[in-house]
C-alpha positions as CSV (number, residue, x, y, z in Angstrom):
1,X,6.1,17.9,12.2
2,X,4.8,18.2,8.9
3,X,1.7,21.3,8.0
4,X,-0.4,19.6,6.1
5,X,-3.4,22.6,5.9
6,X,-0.1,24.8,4.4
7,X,0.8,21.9,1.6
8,X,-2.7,21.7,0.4
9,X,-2.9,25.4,0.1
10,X,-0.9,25.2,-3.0
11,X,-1.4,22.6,-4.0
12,X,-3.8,21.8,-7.8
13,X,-6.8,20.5,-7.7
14,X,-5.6,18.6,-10.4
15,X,-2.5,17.1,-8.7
16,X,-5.0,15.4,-5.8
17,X,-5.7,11.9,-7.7
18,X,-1.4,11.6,-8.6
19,X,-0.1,12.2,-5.2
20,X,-2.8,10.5,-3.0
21,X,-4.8,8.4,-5.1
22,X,-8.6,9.7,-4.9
23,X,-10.1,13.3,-6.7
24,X,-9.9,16.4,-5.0
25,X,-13.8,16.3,-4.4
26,X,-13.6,12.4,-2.8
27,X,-10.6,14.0,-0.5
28,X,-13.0,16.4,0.5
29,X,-15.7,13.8,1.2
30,X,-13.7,11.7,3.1
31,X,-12.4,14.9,5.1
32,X,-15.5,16.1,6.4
33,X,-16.5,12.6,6.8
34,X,-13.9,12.4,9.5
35,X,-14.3,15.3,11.1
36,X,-17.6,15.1,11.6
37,X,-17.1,11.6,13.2
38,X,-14.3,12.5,15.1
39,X,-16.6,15.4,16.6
40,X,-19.1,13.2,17.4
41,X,-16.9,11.0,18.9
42,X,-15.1,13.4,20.8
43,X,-17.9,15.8,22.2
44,X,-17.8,14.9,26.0
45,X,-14.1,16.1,26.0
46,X,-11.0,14.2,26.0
47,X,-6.7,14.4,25.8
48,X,-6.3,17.0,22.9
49,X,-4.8,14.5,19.6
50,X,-1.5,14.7,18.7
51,X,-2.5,14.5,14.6
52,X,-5.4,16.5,13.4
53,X,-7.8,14.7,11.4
54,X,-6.6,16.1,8.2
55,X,-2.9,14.8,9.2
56,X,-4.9,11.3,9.9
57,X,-6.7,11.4,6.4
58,X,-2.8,12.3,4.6
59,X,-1.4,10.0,6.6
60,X,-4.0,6.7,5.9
61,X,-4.1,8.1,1.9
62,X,0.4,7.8,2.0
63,X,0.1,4.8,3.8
64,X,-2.7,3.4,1.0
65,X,-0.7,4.6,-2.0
66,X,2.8,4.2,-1.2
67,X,2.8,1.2,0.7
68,X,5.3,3.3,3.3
69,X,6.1,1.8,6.6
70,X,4.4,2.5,9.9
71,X,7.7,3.9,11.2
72,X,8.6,6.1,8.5
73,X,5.3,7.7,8.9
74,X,5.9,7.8,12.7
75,X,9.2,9.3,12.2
76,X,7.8,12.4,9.9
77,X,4.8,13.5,12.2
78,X,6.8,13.0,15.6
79,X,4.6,10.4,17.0
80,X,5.0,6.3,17.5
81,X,4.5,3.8,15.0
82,X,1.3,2.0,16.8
83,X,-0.2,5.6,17.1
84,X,0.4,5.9,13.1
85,X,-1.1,2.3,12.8
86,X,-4.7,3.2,15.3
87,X,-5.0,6.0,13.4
88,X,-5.0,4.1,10.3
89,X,-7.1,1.3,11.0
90,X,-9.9,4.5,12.8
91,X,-9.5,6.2,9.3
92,X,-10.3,3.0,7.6
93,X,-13.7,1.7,10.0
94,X,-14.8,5.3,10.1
95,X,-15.2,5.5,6.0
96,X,-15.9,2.1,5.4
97,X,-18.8,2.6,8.4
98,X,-20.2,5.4,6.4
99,X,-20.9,2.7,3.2
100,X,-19.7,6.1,0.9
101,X,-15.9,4.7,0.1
102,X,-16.3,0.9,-0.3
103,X,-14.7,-1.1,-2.8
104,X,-16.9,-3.3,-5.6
105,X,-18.3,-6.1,-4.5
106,X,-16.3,-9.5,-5.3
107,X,-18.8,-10.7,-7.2
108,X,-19.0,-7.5,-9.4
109,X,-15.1,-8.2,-10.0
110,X,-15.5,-12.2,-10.8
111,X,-18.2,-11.0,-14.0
112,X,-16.8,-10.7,-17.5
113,X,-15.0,-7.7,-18.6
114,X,-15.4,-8.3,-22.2
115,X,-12.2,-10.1,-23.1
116,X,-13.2,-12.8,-25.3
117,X,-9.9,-14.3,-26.5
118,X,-6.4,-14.7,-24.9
119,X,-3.2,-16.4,-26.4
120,X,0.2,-17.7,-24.8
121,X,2.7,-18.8,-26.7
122,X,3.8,-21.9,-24.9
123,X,6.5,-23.4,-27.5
124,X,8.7,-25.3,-26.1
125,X,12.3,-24.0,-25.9
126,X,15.5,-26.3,-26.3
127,X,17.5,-25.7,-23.1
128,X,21.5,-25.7,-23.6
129,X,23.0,-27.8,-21.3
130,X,26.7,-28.7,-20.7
131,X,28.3,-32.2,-23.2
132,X,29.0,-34.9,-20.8
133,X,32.7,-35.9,-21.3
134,X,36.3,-35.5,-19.8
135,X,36.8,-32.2,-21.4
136,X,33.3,-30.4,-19.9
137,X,33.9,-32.2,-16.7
138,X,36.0,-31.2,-13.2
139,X,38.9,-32.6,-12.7
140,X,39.2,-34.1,-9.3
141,X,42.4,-35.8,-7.2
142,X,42.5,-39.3,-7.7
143,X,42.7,-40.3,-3.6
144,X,39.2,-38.2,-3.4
145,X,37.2,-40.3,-5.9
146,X,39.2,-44.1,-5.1
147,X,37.5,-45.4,-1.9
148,X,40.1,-47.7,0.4
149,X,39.9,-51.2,0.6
């Protein structure tokens, strides 16, 4: 099983947005966002969790980033692959719930960005293809090609 709390003890502030994609302060953000859900959620009791909700948070930011496989995930923490992929999708709802961490709007993305010209150079290319003839051609057995009559 893999210590995250030790790995981010040394690790930059600066190396935060290279390895999992969002700034060390919007890690942090989405940290306590979590925990404080997963408190709430969990406040009557309950089967303690096999993955913290920092391992959670890594885990969904890997997944995000490097496009990793549910099993290879699985196979680094110890657990299954469908626990690695509830834990993503809770991740996911509980920030996207909060309405902190949501991507722009589609229509925001369909406006102008201030390109104003754009040129392909479509000329046509002449494409080399083999001389019909005897000498280009595959020879073949005469029975093969002669039908019978």
């Amino acid at each position: 099983m893999i210590n995250n709390r030790e790995r981010l003890k040394n690790l930059p502030k600066s190396h935060y947005q290279q390895i999992f994609g969002v700034s060390h302060g919007t890690f942090l953000k989405m940290y306590k966002t979590l925990r404080r859900a997963y408190r709430e959620l969990h406040k009557s009791g309950g089967k303690p969790p096999t993955l913290s909700v920092l391992d959670k948070l890594i885990i969904t930011l890997q997944y995000w980033r490097e496009y990793r496989t549910y099993r290879h995930i699985a196979f680094d923490y110890g657990v299954g692959k469908s626990a690695i992929g509830n834990e993503i999708i809770w991740v996911e709802d509980t920030l996207i719930k909060t309405g902190l961490f949501t991507l722009p709007s589609r229509r925001s993305m369909l406006e102008p960005s201030g390109i104003e010209l754009v040129l392909i150079d479509v000329t046509e290319q002449p494409i080399e293809r083999p001389k019909r003839g005897r000498k280009n051609g595959i020879p073949a057995r005469k029975s093969a090609t002669q039908s019978k009559r």
